[in-house]
mmCIF file of the N, C-alpha and C atoms, coordinates in Angstrom:
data_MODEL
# 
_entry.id   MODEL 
# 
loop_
_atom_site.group_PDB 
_atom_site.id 
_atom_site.type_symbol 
_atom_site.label_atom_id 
_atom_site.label_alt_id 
_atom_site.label_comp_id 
_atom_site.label_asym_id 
_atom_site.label_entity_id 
_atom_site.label_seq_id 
_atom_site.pdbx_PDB_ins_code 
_atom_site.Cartn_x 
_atom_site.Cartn_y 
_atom_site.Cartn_z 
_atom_site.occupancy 
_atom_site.B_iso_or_equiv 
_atom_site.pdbx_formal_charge 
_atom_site.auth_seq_id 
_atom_site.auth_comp_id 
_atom_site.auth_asym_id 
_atom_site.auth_atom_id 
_atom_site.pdbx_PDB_model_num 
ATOM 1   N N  . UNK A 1 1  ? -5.124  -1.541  -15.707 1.00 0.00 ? 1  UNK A N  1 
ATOM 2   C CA . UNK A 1 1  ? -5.214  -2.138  -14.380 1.00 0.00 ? 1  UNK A CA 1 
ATOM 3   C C  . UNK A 1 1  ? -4.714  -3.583  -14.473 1.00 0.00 ? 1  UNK A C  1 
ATOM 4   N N  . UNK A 1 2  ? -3.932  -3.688  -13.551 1.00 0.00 ? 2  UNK A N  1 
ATOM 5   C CA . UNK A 1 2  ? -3.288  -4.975  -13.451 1.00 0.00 ? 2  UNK A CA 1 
ATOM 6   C C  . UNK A 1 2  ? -4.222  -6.213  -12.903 1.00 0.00 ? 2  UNK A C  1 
ATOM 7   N N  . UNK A 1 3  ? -4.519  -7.371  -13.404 1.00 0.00 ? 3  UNK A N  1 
ATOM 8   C CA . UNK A 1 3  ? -5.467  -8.324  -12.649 1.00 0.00 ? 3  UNK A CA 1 
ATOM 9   C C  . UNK A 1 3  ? -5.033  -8.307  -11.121 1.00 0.00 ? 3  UNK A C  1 
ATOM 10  N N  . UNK A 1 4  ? -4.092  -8.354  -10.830 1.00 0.00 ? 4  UNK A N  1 
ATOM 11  C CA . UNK A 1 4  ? -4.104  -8.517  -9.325  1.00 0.00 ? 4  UNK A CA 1 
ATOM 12  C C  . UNK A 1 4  ? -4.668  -6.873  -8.693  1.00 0.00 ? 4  UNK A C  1 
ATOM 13  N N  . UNK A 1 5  ? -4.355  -6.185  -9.089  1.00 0.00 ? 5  UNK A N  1 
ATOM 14  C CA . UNK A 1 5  ? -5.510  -4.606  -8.733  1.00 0.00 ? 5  UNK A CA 1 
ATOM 15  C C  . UNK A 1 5  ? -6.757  -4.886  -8.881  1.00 0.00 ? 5  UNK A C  1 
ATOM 16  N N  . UNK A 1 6  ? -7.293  -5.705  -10.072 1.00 0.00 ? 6  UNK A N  1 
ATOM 17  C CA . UNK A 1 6  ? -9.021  -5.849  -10.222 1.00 0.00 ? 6  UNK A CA 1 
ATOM 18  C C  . UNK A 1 6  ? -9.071  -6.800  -9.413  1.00 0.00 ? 6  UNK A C  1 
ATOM 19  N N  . UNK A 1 7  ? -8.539  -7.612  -9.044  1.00 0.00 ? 7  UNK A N  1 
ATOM 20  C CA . UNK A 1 7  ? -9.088  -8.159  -7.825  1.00 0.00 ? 7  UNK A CA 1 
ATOM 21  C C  . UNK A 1 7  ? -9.382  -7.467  -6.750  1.00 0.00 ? 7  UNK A C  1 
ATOM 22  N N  . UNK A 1 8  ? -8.045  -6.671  -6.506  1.00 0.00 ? 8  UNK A N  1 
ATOM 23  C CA . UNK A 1 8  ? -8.409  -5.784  -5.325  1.00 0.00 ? 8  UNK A CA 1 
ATOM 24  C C  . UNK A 1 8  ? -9.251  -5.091  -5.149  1.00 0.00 ? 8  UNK A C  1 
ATOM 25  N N  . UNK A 1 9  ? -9.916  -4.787  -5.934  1.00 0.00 ? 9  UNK A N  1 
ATOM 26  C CA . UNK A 1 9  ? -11.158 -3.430  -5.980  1.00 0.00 ? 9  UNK A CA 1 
ATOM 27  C C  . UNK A 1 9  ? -12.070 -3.420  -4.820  1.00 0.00 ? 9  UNK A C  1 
ATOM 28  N N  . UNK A 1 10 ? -12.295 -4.541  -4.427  1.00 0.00 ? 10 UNK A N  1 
ATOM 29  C CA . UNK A 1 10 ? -13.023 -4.335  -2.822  1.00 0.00 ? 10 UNK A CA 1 
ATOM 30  C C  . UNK A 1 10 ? -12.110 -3.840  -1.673  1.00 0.00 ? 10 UNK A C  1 
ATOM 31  N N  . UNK A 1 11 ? -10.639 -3.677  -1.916  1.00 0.00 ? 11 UNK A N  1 
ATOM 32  C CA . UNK A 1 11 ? -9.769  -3.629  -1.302  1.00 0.00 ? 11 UNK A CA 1 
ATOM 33  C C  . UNK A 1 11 ? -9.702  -1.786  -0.713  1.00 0.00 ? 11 UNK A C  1 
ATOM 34  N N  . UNK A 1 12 ? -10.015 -1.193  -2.258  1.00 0.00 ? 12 UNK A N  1 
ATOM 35  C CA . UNK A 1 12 ? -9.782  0.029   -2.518  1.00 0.00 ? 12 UNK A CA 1 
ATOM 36  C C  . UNK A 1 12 ? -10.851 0.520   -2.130  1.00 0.00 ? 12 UNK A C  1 
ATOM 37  N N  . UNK A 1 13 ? -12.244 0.014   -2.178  1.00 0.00 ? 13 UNK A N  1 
ATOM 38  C CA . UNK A 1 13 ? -13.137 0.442   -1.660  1.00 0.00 ? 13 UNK A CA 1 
ATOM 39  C C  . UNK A 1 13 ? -13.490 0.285   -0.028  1.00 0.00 ? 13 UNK A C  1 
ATOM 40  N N  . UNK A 1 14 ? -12.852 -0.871  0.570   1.00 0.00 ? 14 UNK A N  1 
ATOM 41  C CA . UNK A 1 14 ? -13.100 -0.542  2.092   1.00 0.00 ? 14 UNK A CA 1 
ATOM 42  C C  . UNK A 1 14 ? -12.194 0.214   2.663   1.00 0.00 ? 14 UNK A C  1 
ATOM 43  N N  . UNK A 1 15 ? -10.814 0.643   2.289   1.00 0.00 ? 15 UNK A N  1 
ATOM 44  C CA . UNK A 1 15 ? -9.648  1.270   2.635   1.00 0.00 ? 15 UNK A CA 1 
ATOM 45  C C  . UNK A 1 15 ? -10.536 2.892   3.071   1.00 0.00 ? 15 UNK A C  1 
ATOM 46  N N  . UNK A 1 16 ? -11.292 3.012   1.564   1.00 0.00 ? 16 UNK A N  1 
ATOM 47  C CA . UNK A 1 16 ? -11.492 4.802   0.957   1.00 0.00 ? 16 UNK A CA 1 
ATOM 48  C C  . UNK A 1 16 ? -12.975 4.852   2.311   1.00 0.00 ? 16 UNK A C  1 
ATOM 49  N N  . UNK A 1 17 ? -13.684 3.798   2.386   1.00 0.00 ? 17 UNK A N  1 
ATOM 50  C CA . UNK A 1 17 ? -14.805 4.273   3.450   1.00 0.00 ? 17 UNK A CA 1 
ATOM 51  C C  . UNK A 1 17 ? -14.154 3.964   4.578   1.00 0.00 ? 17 UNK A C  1 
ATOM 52  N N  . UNK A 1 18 ? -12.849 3.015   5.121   1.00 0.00 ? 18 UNK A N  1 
ATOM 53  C CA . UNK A 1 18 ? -12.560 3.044   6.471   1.00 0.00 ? 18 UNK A CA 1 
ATOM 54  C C  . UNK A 1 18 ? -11.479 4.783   6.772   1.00 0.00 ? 18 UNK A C  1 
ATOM 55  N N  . UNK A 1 19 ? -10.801 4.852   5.681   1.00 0.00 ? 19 UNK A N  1 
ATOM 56  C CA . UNK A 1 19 ? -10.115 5.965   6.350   1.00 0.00 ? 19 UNK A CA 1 
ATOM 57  C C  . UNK A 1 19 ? -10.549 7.362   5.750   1.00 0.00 ? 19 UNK A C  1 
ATOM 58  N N  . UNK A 1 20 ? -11.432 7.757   4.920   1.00 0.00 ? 20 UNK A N  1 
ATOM 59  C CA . UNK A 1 20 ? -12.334 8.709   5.041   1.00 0.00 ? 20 UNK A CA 1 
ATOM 60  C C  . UNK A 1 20 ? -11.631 9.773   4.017   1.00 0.00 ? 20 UNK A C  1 
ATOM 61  N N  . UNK A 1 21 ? -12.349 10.997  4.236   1.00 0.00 ? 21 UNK A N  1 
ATOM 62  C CA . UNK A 1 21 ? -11.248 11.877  3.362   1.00 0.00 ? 21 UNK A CA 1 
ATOM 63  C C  . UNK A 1 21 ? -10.158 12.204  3.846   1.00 0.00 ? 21 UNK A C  1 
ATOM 64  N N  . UNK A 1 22 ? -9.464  11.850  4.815   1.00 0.00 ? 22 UNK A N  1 
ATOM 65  C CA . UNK A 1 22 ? -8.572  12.190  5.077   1.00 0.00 ? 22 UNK A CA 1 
ATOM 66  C C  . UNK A 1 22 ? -7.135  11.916  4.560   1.00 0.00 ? 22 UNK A C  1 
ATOM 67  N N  . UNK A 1 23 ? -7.756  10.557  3.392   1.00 0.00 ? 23 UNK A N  1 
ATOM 68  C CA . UNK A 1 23 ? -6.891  9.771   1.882   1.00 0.00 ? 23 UNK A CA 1 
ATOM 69  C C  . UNK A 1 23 ? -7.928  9.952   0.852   1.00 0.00 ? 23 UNK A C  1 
ATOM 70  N N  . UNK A 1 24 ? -6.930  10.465  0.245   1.00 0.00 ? 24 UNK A N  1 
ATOM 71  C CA . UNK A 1 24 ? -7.741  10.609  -1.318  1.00 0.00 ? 24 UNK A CA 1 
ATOM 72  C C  . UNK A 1 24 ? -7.681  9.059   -2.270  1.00 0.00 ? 24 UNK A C  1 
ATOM 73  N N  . UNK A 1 25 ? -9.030  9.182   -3.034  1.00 0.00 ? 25 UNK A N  1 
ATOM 74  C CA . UNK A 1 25 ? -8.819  7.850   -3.921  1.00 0.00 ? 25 UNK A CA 1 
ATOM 75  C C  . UNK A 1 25 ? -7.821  7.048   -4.323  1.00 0.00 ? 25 UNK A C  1 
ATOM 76  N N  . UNK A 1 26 ? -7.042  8.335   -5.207  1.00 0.00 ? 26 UNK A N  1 
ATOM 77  C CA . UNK A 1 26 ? -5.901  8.543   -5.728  1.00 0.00 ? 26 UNK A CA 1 
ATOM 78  C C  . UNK A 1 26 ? -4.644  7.419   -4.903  1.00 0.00 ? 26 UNK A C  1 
ATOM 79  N N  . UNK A 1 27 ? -4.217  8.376   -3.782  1.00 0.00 ? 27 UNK A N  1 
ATOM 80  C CA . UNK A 1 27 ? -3.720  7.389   -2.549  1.00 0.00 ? 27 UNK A CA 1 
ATOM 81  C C  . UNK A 1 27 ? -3.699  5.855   -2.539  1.00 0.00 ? 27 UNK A C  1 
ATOM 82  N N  . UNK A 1 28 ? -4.873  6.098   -2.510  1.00 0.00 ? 28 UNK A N  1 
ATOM 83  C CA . UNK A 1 28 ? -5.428  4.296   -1.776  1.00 0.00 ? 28 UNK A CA 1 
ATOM 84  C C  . UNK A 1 28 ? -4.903  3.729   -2.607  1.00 0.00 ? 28 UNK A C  1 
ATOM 85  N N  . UNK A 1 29 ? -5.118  3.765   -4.246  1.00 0.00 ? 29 UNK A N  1 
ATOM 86  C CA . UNK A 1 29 ? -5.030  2.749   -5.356  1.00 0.00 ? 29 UNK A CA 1 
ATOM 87  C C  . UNK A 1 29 ? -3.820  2.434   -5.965  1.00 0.00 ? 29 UNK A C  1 
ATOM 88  N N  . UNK A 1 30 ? -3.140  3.825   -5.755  1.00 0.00 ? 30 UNK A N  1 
ATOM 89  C CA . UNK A 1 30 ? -1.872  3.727   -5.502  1.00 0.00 ? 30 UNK A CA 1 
ATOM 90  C C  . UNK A 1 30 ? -1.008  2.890   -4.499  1.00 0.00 ? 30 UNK A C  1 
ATOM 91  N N  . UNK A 1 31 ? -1.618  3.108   -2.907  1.00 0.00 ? 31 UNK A N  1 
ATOM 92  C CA . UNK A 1 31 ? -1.242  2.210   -1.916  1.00 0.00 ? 31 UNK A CA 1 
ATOM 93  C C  . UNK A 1 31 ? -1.440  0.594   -2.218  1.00 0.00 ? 31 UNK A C  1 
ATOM 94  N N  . UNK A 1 32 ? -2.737  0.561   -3.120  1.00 0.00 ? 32 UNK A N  1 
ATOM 95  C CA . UNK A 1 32 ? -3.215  -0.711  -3.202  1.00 0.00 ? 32 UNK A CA 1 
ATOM 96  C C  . UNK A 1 32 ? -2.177  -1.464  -4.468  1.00 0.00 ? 32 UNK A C  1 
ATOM 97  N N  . UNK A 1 33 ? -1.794  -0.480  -5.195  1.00 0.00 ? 33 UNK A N  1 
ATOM 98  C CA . UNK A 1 33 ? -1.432  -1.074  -6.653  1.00 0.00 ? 33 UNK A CA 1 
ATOM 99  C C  . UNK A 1 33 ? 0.337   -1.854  -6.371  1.00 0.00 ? 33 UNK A C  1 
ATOM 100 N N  . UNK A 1 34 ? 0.894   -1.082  -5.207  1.00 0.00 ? 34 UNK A N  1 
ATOM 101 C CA . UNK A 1 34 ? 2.039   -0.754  -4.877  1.00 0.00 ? 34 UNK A CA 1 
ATOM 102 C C  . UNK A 1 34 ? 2.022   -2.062  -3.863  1.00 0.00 ? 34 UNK A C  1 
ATOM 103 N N  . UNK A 1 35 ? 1.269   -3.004  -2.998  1.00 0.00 ? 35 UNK A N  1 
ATOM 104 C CA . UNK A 1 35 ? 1.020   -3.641  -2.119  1.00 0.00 ? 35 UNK A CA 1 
ATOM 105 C C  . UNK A 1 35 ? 0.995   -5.175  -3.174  1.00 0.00 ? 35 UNK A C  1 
ATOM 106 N N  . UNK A 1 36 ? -0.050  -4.596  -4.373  1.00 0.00 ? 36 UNK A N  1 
ATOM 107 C CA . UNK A 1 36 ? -0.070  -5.712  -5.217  1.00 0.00 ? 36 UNK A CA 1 
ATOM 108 C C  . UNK A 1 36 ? 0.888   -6.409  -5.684  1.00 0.00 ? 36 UNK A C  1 
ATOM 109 N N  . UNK A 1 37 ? 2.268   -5.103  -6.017  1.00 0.00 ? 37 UNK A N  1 
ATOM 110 C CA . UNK A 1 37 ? 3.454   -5.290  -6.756  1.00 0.00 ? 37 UNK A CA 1 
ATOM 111 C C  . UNK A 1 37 ? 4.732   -6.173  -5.895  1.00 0.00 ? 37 UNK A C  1 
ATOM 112 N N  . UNK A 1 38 ? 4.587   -5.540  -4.749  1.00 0.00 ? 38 UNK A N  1 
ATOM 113 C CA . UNK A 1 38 ? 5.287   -5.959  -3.665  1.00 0.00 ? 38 UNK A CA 1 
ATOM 114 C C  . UNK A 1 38 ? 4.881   -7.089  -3.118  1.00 0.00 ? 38 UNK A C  1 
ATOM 115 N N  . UNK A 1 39 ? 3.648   -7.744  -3.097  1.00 0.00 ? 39 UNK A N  1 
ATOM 116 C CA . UNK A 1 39 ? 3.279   -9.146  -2.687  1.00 0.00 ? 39 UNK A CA 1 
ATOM 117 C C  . UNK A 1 39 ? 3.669   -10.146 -3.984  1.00 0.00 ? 39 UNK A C  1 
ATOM 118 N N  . UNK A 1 40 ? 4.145   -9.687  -5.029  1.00 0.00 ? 40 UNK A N  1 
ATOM 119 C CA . UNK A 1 40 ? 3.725   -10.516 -5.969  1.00 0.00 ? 40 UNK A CA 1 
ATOM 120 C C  . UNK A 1 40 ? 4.803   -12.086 -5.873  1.00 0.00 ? 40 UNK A C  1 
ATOM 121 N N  . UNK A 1 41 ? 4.192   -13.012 -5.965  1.00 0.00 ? 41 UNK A N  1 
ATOM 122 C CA . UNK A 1 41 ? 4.336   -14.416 -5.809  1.00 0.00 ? 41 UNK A CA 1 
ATOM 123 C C  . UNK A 1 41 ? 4.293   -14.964 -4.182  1.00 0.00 ? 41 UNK A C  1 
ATOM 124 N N  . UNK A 1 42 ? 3.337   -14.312 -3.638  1.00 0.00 ? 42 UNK A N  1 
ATOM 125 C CA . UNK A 1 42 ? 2.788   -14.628 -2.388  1.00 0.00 ? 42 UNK A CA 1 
ATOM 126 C C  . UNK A 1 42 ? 1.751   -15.576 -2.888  1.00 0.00 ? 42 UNK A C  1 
ATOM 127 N N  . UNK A 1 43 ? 0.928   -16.580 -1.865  1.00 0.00 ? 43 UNK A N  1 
ATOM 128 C CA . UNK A 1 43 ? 0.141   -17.505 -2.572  1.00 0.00 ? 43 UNK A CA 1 
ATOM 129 C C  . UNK A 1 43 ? -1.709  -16.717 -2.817  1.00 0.00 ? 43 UNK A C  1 
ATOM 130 N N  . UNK A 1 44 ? -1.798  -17.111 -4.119  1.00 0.00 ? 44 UNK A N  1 
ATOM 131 C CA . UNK A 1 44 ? -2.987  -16.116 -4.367  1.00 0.00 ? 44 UNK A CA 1 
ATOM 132 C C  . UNK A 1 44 ? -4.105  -15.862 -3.553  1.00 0.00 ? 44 UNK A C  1 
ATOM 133 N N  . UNK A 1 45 ? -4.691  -16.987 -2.694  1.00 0.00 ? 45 UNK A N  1 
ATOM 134 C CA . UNK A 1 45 ? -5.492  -17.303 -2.468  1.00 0.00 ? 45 UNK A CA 1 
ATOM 135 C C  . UNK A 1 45 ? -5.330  -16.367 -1.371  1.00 0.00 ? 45 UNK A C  1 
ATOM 136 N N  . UNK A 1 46 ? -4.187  -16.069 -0.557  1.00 0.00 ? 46 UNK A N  1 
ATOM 137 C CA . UNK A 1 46 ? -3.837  -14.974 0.514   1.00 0.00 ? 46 UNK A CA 1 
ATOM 138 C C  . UNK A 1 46 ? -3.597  -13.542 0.075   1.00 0.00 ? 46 UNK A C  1 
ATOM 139 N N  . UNK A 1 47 ? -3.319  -13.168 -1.314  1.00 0.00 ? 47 UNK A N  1 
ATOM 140 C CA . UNK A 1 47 ? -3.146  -12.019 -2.170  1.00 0.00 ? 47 UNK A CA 1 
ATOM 141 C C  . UNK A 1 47 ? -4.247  -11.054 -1.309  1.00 0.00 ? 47 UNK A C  1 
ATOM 142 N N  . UNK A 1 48 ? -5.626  -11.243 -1.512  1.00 0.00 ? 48 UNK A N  1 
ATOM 143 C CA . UNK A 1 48 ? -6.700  -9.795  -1.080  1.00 0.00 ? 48 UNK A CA 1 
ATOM 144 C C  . UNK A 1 48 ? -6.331  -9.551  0.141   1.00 0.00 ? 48 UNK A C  1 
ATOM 145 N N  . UNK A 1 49 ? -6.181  -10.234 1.225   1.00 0.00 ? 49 UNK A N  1 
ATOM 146 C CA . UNK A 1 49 ? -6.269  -9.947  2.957   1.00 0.00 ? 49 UNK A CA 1 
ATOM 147 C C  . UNK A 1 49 ? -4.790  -9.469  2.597   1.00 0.00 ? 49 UNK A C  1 
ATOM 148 N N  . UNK A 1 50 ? -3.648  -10.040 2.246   1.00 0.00 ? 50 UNK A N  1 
ATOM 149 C CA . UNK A 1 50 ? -2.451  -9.434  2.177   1.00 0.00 ? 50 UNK A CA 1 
ATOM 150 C C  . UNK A 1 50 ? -2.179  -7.887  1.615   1.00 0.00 ? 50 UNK A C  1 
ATOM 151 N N  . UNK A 1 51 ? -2.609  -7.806  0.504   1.00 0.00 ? 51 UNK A N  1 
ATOM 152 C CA . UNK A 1 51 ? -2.657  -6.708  -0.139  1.00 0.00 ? 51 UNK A CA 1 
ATOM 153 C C  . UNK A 1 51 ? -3.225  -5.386  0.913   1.00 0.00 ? 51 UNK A C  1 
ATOM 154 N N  . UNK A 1 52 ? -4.501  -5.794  1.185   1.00 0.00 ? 52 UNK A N  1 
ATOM 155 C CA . UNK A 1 52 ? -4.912  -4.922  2.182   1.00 0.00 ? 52 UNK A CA 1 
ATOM 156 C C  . UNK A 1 52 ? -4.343  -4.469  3.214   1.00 0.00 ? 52 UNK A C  1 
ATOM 157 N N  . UNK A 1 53 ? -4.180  -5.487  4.098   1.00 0.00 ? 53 UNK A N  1 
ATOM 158 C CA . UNK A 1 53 ? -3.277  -5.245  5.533   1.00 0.00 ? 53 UNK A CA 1 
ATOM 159 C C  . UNK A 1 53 ? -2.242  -4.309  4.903   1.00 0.00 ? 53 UNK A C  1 
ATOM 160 N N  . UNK A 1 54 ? -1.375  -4.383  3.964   1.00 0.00 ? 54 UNK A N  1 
ATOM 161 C CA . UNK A 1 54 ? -0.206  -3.745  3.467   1.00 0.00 ? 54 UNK A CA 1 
ATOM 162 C C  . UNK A 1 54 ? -0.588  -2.014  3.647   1.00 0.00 ? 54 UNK A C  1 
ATOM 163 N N  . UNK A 1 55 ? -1.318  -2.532  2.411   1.00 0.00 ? 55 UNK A N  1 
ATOM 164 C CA . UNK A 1 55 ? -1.748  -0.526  1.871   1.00 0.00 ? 55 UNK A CA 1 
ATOM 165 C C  . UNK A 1 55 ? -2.481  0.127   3.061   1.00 0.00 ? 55 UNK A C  1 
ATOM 166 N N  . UNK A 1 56 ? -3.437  -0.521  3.678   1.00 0.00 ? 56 UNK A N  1 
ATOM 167 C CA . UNK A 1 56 ? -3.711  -0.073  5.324   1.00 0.00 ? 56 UNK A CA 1 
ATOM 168 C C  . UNK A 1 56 ? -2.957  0.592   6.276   1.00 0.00 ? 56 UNK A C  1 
ATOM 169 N N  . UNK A 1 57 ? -1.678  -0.399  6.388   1.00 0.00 ? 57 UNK A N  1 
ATOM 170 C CA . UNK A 1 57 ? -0.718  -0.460  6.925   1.00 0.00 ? 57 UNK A CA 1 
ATOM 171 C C  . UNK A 1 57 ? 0.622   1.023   6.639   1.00 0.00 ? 57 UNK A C  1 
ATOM 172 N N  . UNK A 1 58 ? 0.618   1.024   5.465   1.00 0.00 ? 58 UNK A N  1 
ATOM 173 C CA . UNK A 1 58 ? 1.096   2.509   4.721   1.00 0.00 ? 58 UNK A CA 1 
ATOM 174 C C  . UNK A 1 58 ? 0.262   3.708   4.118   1.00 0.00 ? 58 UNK A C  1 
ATOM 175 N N  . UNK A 1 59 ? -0.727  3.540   3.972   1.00 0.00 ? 59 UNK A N  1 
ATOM 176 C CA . UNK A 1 59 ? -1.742  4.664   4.127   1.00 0.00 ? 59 UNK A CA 1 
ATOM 177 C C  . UNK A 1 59 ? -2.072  5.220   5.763   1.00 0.00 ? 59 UNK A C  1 
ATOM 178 N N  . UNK A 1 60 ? -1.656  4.289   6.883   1.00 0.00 ? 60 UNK A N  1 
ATOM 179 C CA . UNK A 1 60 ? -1.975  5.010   8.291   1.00 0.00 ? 60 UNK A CA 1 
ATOM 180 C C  . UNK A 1 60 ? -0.834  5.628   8.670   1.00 0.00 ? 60 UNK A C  1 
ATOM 181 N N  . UNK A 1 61 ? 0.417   4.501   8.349   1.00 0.00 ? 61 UNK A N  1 
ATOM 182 C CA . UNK A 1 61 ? 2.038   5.237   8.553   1.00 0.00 ? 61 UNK A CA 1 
ATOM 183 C C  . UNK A 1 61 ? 2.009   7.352   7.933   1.00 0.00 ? 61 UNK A C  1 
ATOM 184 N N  . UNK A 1 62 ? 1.313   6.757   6.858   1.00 0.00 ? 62 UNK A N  1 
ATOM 185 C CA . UNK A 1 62 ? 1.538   8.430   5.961   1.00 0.00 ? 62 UNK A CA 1 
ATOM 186 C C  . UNK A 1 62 ? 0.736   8.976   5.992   1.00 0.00 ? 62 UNK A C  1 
ATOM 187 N N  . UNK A 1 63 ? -0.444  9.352   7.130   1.00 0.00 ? 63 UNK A N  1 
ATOM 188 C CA . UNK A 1 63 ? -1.013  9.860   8.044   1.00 0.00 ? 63 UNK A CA 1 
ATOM 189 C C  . UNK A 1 63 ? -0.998  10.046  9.321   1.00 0.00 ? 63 UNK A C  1 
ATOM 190 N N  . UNK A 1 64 ? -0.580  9.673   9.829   1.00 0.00 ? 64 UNK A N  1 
ATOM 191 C CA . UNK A 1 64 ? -0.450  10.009  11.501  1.00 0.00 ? 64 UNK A CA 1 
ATOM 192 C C  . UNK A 1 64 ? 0.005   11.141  11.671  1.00 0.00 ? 64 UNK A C  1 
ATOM 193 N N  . UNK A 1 65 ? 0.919   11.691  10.931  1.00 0.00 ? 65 UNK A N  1 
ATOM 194 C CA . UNK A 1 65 ? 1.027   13.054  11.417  1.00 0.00 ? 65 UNK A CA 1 
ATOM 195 C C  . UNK A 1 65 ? 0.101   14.035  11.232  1.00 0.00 ? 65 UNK A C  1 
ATOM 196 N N  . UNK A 1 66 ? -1.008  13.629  10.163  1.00 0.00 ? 66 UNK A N  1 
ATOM 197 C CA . UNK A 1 66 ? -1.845  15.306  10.569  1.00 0.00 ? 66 UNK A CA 1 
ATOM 198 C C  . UNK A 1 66 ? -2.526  14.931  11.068  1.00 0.00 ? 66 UNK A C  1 
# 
């Protein structure tokens, strides 16, 4: 796990109780790990709310259809 993922870990955990089973763990941490990678040299202190909004943001895109 990458430090900027262990930070996120509250990230992964409000994602998995806001959008339910309808995303698997798996998903999220992936969404989350992938958000981490793609923000990287954004300013840290904005990293968690950023990260989130992201993987949120593409975990709902790659659901809406069912």
């Amino acid at each position: 796990m990458t430090p900027d993922l262990a930070r996120a870990t509250d990230a992964v955990s409000r994602l998995i109780d806001e959008l339910g089973p309808a995303v698997s763990r798996d998903a999220v941490v992936a969404a989350v790990a992938q958000a981490c990678d793609d923000l990287r040299g954004s300013p840290v202190g904005a990293l968690p709310e950023l990260v989130e909004r992201l993987a949120r943001a593409r975990l709902e895109q790659s659901t809406a259809g069912l």
